[in-house]
C-alpha positions as CSV (number, residue, x, y, z in Angstrom):
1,X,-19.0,-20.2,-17.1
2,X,-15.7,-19.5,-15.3
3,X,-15.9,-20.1,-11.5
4,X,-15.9,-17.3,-9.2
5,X,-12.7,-17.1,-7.4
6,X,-12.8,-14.8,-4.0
7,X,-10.6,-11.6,-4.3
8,X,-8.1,-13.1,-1.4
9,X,-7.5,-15.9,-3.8
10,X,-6.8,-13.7,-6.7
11,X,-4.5,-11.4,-4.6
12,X,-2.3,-14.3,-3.5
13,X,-2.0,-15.6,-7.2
14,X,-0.9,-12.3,-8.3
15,X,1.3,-11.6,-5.5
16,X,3.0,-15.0,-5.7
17,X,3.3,-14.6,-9.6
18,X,5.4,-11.2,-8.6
19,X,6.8,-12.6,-6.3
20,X,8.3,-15.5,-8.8
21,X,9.7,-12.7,-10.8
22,X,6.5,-12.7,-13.4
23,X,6.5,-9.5,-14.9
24,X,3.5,-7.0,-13.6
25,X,2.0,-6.3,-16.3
26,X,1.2,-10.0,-17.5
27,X,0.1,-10.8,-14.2
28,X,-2.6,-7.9,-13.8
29,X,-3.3,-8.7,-17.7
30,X,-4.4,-12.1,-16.6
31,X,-6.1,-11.4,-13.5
32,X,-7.8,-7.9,-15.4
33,X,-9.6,-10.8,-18.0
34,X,-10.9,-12.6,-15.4
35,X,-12.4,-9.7,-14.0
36,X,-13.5,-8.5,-17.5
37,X,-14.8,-12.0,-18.1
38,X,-16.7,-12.6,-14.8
39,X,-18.3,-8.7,-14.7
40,X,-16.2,-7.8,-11.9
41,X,-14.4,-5.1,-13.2
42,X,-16.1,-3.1,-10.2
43,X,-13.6,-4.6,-8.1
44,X,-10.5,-3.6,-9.4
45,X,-9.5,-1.3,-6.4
46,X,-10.4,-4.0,-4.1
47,X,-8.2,-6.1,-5.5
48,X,-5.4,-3.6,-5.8
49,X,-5.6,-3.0,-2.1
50,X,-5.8,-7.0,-1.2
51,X,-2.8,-7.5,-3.6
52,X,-0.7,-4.8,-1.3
53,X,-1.6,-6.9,1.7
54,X,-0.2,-10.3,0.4
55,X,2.5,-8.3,-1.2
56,X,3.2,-7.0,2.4
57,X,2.8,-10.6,4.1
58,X,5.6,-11.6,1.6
59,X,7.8,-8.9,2.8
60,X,7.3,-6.4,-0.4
61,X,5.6,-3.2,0.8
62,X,3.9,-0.7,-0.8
63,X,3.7,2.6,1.4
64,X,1.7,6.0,0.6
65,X,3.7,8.7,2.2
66,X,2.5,12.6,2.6
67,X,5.0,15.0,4.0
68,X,5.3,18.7,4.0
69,X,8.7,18.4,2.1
70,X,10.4,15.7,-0.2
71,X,11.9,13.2,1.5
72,X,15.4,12.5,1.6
73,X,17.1,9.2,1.8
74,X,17.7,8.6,5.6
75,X,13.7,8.6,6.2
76,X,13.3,5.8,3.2
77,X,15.7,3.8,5.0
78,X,13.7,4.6,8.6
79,X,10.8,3.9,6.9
80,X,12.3,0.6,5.5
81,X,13.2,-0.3,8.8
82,X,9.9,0.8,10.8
83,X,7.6,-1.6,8.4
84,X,10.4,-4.1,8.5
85,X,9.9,-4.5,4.3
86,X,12.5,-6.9,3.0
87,X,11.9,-4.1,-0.6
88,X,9.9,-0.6,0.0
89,X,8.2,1.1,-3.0
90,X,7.1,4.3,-1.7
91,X,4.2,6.7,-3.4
92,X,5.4,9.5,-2.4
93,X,3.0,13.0,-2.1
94,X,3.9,16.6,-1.4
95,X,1.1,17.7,1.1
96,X,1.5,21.3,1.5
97,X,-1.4,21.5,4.1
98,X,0.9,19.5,6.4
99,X,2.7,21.4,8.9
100,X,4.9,19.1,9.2
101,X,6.0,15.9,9.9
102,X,5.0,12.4,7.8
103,X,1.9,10.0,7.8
104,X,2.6,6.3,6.1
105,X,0.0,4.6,5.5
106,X,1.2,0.8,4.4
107,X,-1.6,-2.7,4.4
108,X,-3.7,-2.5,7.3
109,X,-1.6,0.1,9.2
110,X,-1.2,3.6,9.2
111,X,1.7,5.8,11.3
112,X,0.6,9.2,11.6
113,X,3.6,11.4,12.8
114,X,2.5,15.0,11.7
115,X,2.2,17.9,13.5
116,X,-1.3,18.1,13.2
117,X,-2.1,14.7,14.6
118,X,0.2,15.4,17.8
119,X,-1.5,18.7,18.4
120,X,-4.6,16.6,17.8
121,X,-3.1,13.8,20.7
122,X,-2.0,17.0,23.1
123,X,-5.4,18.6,22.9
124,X,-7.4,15.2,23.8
125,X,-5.2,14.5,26.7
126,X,-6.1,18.1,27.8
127,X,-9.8,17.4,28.1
């Protein structure tokens, strides 16, 4: 029986594996086996999220963007700066039921800069 490695553990051999310049897909074919082998394939998204941490801690970010509109290159480089990523890969998503505005959400932080959220802010102080 294999032993039971915690997720944390996993996450930081993949990331450091990436990190080494292993290519992605035999790192998540390794640590997908294990998971296949020790019934833990329940985790998967777990993992996937705790891997984007250590990726972050090692200066590789991946950020989930929503905006109203495409973004352009001048807010990839603001968001490159504001998460102070050393490389940025961006998932980027058209929301049209944003007003406006952007919301990034990166490992364990979210900035929230869209219309709605301000209005949000505005009304709150109000009361």
């Amino acid at each position: 029986m294999a032993v039971r490695l915690s997720r944390r553990k996993m996450a930081a051999y993949v990331a450091d594996k990436l990190v080494a310049g292993t290519p992605v897909s035999e790192a998540l074919r390794e640590v997908a086996a294990y998971l296949q082998d020790s019934g833990r394939t329940r985790e998967q998204q777990l993992l996937v999220r705790d891997i984007e941490a250590e990726m972050a801690d090692r200066g590789v970010v991946v950020a989930d963007v929503a905006s109203a509109h495409p973004l352009d290159a001048s807010i990839t480089d603001q968001i490159k700066a504001m998460t102070g990523a050393k490389s940025l890969q961006l998932r980027q998503s058209v929301d049209e039921s944003l007003l406006g505005g952007i919301r990034v959400d990166i490992p364990g932080k979210r900035f929230d800069g869209t219309i709605r959220h301000k209005l949000n802010a505005l009304r709150a102080k109000q009361l």
